[in-house]
C-alpha positions as YAML, in Angstrom:
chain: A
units: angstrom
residues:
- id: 1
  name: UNK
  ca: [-27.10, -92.98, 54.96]
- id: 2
  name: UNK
  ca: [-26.20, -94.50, 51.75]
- id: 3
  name: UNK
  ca: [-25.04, -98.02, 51.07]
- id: 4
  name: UNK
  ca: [-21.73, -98.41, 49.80]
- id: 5
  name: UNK
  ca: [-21.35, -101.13, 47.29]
- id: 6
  name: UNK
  ca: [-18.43, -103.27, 47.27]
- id: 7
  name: UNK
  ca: [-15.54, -103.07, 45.20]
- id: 8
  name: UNK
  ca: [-13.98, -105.47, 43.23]
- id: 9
  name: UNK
  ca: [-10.65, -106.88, 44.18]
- id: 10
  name: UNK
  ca: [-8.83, -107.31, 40.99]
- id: 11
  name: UNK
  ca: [-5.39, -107.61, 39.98]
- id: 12
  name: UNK
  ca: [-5.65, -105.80, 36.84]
- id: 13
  name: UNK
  ca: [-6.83, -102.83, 38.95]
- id: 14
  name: UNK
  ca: [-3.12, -101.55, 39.84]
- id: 15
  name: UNK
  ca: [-2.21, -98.45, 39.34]
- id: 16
  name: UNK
  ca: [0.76, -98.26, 37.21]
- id: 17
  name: UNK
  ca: [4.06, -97.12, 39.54]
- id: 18
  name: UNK
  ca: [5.62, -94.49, 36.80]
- id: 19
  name: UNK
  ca: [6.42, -93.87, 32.72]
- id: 20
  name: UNK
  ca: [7.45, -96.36, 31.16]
- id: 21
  name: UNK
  ca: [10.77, -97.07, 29.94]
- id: 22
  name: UNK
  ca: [12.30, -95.18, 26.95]
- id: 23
  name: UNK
  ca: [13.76, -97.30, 24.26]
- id: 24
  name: UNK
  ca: [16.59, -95.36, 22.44]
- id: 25
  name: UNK
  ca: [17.39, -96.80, 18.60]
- id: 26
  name: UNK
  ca: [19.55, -95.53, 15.95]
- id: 27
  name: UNK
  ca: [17.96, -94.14, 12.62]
- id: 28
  name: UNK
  ca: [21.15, -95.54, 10.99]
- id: 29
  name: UNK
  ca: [23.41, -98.43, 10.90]
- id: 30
  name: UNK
  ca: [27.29, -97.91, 11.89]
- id: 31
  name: UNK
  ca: [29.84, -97.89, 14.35]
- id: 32
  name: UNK
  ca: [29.03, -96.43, 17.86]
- id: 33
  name: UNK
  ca: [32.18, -94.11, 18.07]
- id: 34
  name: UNK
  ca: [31.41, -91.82, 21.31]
- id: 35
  name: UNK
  ca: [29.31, -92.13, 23.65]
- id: 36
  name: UNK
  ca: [29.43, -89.10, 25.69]
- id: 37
  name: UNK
  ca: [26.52, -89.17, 28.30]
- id: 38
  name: UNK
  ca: [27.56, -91.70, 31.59]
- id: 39
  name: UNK
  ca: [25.19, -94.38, 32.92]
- id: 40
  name: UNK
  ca: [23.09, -92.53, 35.58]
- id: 41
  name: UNK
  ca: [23.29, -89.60, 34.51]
- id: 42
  name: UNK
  ca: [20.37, -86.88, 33.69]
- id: 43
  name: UNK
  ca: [19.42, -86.16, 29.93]
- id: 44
  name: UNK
  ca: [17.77, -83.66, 28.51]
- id: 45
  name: UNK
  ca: [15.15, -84.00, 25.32]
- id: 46
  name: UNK
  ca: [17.08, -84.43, 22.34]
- id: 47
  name: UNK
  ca: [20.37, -84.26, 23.99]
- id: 48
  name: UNK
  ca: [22.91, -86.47, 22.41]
- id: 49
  name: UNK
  ca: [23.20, -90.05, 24.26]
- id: 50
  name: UNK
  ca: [25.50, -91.76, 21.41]
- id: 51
  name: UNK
  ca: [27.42, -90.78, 17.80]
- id: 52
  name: UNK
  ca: [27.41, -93.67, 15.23]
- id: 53
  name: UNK
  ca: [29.65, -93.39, 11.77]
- id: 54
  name: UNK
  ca: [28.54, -94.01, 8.76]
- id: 55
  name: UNK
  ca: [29.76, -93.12, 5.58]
- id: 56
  name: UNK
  ca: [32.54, -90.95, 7.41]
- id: 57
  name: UNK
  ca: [29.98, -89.27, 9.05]
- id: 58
  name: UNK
  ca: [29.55, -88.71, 12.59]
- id: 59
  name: UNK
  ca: [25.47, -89.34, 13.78]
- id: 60
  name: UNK
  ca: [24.02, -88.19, 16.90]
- id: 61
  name: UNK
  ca: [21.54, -90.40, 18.75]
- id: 62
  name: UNK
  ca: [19.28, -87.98, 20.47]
- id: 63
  name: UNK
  ca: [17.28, -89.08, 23.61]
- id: 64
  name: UNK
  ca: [13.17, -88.73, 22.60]
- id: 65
  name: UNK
  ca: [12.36, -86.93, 26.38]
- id: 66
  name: UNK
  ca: [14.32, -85.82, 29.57]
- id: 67
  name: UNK
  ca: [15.05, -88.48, 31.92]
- id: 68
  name: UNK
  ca: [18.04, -90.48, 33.35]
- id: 69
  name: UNK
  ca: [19.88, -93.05, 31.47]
- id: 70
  name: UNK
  ca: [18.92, -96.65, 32.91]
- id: 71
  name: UNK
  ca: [21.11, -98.56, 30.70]
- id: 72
  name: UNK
  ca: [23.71, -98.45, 27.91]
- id: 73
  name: UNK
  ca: [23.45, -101.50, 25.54]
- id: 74
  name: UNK
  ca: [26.55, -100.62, 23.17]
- id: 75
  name: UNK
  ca: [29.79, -99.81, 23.44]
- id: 76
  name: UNK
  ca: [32.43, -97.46, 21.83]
- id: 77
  name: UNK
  ca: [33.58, -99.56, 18.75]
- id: 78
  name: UNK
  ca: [30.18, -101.85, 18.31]
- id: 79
  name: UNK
  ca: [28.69, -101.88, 15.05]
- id: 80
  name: UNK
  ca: [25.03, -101.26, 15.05]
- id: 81
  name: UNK
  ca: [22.25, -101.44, 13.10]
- id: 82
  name: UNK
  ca: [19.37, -99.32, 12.37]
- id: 83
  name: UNK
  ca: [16.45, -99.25, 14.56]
- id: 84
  name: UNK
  ca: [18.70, -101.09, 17.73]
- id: 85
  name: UNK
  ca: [18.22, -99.65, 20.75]
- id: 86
  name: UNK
  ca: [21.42, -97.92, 22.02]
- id: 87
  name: UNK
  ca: [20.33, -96.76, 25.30]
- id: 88
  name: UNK
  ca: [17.22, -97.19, 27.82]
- id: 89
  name: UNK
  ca: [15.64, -93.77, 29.42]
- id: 90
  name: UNK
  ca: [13.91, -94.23, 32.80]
- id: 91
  name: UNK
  ca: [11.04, -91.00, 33.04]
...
């Protein structure tokens, strides 16, 4: 029979629960003028999560990976700037 060695007990020894949350951020600065996907709902990898004007232009923001939207930080009418985050993306 072989003897078992304890283990440690350490906090830092947690397994992590799931991904990480998804940070999604505009590549431009604007207005936010649509945002088309609802709060809950399931996204796909680069599916559209927000359109911001500039320069008469319409934007998309595309969502980096699939997942469901955990949070909307804008809304329609709310002038952003680049790199904000628009959205959050629960995996």
């Amino acid at each position: 029979m072989k003897n078992k060695l304890p283990q440690a007990l350490c906090g830092d020894n947690k397994k992590p629960v799931g991904m990480p949350d998804i940070k999604i951020v505009t590549e431009v600065a604007g207005r936010i003028c649509a945002l088309p996907i609802p709060l809950g709902a399931d996204v796909g990898d680069g599916e559209d999560i927000a359109f911001v004007e500039a320069m008469k232009m319409e934007i998309p923001v595309a969502s980096p990976a699939a997942g469901k939207v955990k949070s909307i930080l804008v809304a329609v009418d709310d002038v952003v700037a680049e790199g904000q985050v628009v959205a959050i993306l629960e995996t």
